[in-house]
C-alpha positions in Angstrom: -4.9 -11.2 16.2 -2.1 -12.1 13.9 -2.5 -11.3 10.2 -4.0 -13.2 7.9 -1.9 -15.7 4.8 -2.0 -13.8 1.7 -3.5 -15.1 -1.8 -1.7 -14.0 -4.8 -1.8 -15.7 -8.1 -1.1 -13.5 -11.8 -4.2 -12.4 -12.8 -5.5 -11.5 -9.5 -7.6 -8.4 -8.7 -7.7 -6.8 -5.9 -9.9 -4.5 -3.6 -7.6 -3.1 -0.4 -8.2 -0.2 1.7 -6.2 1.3 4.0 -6.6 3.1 7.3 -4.7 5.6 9.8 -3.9 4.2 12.7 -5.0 6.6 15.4 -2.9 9.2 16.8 -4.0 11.7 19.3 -1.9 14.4 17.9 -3.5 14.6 14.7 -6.9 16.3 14.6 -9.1 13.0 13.5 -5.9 11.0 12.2 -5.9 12.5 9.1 -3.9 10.1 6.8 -3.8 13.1 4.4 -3.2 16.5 6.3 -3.4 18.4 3.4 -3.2 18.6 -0.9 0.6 18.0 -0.8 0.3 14.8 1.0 -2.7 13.6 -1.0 -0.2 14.7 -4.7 2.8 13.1 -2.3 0.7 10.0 -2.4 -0.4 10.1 -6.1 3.4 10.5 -7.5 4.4 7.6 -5.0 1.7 5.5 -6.5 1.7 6.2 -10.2 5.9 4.9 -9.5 5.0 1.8 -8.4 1.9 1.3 -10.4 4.5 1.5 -13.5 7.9 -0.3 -11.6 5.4 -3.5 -10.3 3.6 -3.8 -13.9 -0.1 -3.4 -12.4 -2.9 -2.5 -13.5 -5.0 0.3 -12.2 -8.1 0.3 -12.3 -9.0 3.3 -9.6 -8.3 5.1 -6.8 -10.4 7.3 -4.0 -8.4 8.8 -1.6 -10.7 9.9 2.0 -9.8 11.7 4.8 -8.1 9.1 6.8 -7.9 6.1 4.5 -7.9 5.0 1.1 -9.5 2.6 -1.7 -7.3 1.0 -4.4 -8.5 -1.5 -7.0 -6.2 -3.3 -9.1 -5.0 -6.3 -11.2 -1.9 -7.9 -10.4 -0.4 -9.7 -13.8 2.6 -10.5 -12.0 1.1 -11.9 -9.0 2.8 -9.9 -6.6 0.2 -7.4 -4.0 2.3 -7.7 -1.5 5.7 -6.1 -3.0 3.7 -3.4 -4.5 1.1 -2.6 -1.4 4.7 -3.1 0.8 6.5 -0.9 -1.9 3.7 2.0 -1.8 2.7 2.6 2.1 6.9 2.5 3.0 7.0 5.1 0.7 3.8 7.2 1.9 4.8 6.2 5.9 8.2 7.4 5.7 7.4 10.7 3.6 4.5 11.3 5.8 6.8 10.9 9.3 9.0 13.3 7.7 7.2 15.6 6.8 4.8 15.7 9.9 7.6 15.1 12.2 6.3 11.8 13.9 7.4 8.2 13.7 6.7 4.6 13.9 3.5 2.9 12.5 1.2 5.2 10.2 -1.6 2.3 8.9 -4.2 1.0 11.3 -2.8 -3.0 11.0 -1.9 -4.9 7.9 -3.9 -3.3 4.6 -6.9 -5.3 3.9 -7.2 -6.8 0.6 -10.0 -8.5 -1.1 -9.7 -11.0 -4.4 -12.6 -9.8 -6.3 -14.8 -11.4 -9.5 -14.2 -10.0 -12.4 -17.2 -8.8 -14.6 -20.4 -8.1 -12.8 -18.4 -7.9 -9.2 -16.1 -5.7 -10.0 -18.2 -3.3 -11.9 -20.5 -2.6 -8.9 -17.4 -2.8 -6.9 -15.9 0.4 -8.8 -19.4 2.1 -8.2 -19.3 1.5 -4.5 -15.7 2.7 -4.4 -16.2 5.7 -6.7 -19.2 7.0 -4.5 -17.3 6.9 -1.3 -16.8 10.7 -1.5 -20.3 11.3 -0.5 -21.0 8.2 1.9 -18.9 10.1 5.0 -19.8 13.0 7.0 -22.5 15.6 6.5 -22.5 15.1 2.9 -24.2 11.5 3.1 -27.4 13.6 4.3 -27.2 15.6 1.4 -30.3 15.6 -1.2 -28.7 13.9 -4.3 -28.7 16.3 -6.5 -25.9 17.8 -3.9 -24.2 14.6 -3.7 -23.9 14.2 -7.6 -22.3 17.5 -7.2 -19.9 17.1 -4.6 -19.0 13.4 -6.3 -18.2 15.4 -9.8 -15.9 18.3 -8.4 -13.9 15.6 -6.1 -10.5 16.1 -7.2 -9.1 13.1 -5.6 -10.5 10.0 -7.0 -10.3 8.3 -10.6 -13.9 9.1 -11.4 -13.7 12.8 -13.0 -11.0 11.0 -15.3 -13.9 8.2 -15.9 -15.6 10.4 -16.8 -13.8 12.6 -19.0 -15.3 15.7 -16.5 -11.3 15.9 -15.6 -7.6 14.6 -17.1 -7.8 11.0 -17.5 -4.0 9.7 -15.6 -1.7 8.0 -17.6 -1.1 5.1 -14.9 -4.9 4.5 -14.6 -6.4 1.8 -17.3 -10.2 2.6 -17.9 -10.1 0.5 -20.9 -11.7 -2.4 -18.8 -14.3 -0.4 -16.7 -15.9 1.3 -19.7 -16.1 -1.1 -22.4 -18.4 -3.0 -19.6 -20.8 0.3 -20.3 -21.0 -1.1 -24.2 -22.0 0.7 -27.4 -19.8 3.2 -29.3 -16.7 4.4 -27.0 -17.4 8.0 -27.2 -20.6 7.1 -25.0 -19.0 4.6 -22.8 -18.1 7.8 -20.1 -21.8 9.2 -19.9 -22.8 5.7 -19.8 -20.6 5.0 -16.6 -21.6 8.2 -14.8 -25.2 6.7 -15.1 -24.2 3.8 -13.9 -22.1 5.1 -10.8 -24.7 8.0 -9.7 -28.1 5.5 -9.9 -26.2 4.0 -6.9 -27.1 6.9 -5.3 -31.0 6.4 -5.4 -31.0 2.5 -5.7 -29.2 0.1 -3.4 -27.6 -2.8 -4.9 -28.5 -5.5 -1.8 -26.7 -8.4 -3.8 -23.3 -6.3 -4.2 -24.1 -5.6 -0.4 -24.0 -8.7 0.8 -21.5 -10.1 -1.1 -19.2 -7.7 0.1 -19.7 -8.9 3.5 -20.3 -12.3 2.6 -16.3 -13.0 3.2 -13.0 -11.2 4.9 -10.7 -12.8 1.9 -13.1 -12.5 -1.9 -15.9 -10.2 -3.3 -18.1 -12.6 -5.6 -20.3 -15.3 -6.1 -20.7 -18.5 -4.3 -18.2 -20.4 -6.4 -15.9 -17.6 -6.2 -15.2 -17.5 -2.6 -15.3 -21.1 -2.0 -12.4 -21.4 -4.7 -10.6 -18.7 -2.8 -11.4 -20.2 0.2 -9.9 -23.5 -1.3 -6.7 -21.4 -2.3 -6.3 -20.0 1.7 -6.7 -22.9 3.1 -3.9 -24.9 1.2 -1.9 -21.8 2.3 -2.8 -22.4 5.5 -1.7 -26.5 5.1 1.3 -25.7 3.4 2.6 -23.5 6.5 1.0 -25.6 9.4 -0.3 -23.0 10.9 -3.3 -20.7 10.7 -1.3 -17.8 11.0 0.8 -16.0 9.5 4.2 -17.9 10.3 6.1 -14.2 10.5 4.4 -13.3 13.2 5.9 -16.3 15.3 9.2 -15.8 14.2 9.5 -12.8 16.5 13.2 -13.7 18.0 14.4 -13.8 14.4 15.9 -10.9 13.2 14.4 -8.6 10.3 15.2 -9.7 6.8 18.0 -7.8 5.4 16.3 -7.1 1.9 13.3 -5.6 3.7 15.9 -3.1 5.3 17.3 -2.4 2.3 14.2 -2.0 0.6 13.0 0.8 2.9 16.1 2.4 2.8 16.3 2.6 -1.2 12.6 3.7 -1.3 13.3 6.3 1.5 16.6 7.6 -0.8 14.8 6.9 -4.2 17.2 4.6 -5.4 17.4 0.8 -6.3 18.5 -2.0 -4.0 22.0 -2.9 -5.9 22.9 0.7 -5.5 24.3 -0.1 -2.1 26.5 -3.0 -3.2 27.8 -0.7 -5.8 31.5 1.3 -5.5 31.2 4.8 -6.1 33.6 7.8 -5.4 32.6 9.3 -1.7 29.0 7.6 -1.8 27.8 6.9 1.8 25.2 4.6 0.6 27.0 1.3 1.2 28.0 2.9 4.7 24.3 3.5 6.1 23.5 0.3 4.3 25.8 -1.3 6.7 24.7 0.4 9.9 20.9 -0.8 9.1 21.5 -3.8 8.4 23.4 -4.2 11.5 20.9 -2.6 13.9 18.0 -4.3 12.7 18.8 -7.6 10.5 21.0 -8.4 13.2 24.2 -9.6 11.5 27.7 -9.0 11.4 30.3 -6.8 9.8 31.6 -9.6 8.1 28.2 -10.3 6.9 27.5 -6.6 5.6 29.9 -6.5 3.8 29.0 -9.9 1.6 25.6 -8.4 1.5 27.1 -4.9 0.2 29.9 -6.8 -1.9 32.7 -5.2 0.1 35.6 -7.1 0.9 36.0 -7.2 4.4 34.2 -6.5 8.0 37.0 -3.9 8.9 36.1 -2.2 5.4 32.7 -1.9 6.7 33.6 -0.3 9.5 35.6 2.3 7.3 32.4 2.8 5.6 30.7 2.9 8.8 32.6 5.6 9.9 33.0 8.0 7.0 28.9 7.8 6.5 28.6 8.8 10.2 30.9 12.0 9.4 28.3 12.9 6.8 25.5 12.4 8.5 26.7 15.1 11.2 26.9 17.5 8.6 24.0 16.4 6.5 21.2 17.6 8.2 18.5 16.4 5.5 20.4 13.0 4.9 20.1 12.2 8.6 16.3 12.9 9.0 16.1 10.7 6.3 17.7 7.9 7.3 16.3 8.6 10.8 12.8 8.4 9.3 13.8 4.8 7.9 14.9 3.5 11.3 11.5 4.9 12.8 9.8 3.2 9.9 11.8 -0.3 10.6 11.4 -0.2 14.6 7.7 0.0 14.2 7.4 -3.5 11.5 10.0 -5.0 14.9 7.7 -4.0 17.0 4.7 -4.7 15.0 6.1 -8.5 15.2 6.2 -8.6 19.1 2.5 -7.3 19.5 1.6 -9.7 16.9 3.1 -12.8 18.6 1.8 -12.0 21.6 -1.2 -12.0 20.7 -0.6 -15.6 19.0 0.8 -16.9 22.1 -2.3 -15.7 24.4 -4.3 -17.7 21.9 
């Protein structure tokens, strides 16, 4: 099926989780192999957290997927979730010597009420930890246990039974608990570990109650309202991307990945600088997989000319013989790029078989 319009407005907040895709030469497609990929992951998302101006408001990082909730002041999910898992795909293909699609389909994210919702959201998130495997048959005294010591979640820092993260905001979260703010932790650790014993059957349902919002009945007709003008305003009920399959990739996007890939900005590559190969690669990208011209490289990379392109071209191919590390890297971004193109063909096929 082809993905689903996305509704963003400042303000927003947002559940999303996010899956491995499966891939037989992983044991049980472990999105996060081992410590270092989980810290790679934490460092790549504490950057963006700060460079897309969102709030945080936790994170719980499993075996082979993640939770994330957050506010969005700016309005923009997509750049940051499209910012983060480039980033994580890329390092992750590099470092596990694979390539192409990492993520089980397009991220899943949920508008969610604030208040009441998205309080027994955070519990529900928070106690993932001890939902999975053997440990969900655990007495709870085990699970409370196992929940405290798990290193890779925002509830130690919650509370205060580990460092609280600078690029979390439990502000929010804990003044819901009430009374004096020295309590406010203990008061949330009650609040998250009764889950344990009690199910909440209302959160329950309303978590299924809708692919696109968390909340009440007003809520998710309001969000409902909100999709559905998307879906007018675009005439179809699909994503209109996925159509445009014979169009060639958007050159920002191209640049994007690359800059992310060599943690740098996007204007770096339209910059002059004594023997950079940036603009070079640049160029060769944007080429290969936006489709356009040397002429047109070079108004995108502010050089004058298509045959200065090719110079460029050419002198960032010499490096890229020599530099071993620069070339896996770049060679990571084009594995990274070929799977969104071919991500776009499976997608519109499956549009056109209806």
């Amino acid at each position: 099926m082809a993905r689903h319009l996305r509704v963003e407005y400042p303000g927003a907040i947002y559940h999303v989780a996010c899956r491995m895709i499966g891939d037989g030469r992983l044991e049980e497609s472990r999105l996060f192999v081992d410590d270092a990929d989980r810290q790679q992951f934490i460092n790549a998302l504490s950057e963006r957290v700060s460079r897309y101006n969102i709030r945080l408001y936790l994170f719980v990082l499993m075996t082979n997927h993640f939770h994330l909730v957050f506010e969005t002041p700016e309005g923009n999910c997509s750049k940051f979730m499209q910012a983060l898992t480039t980033a994580y795909t890329v390092y992750y293909n590099l470092r596990h010597r694979r390539h192409g699609h990492l993520l089980d389909g397009r991220y899943k994210a949920k508008l969610v009420d604030g208040d009441t919702y998205l309080l027994a959201l955070t519990r529900y998130v928070h106690l993932n930890p001890v939902y999975v495997g053997e440990v969900k048959n655990k007495p709870i005294k085990e699970k409370i246990r196992i929940l405290r010591q798990y290193e890779w979640s925002s509830y130690r820092g919650y509370i205060r039974e580990g460092k609280t993260l600078d690029f979390i905001d439990y502000g929010p979260m804990l003044a819901e608990m009430g009374g004096k703010a020295g309590a406010r932790p203990k008061r949330y650790r009650a609040f998250v570990e009764t889950g344990l014993a009690e199910e909440d059957e209302e959160f329950n349902q309303a978590l299924k109650a809708s692919p696109r919002s968390i909340g009440g009945d007003a809520f998710r007709e309001w969000v409902d309202d909100l999709y559905q003008k998307l879906v007018d305003k675009h005439g179809v009920k699909e994503d209109v991307s996925f159509r445009r399959v014979t169009e060639p990739m958007d050159a920002e996007q191209v640049l994007k990945a690359l800059a992310e890939v060599l943690e740098t900005d996007v204007e770096s590559f339209r910059k002059r600088r004594r023997n950079s190969v940036l603009r070079g690669i640049a160029a060769r990208l944007l080429i290969k997989y936006s489709g356009v011209t040397q002429r047109t490289a070079a108004e995108l990379l502010g050089l004058g000319t298509g045959a200065a392109v090719s110079v460029q071209m050419r002198n960032a191919g010499a490096v890229l013989a020599e530099d071993k590390r620069l070339s896996r890297e770049v060679a990571a971004v084009e594995g990274h790029l070929s799977g969104l193109r071919e991500s776009r063909k499976v997608g519109a096929n499956a549009y056109f078989k209806g």
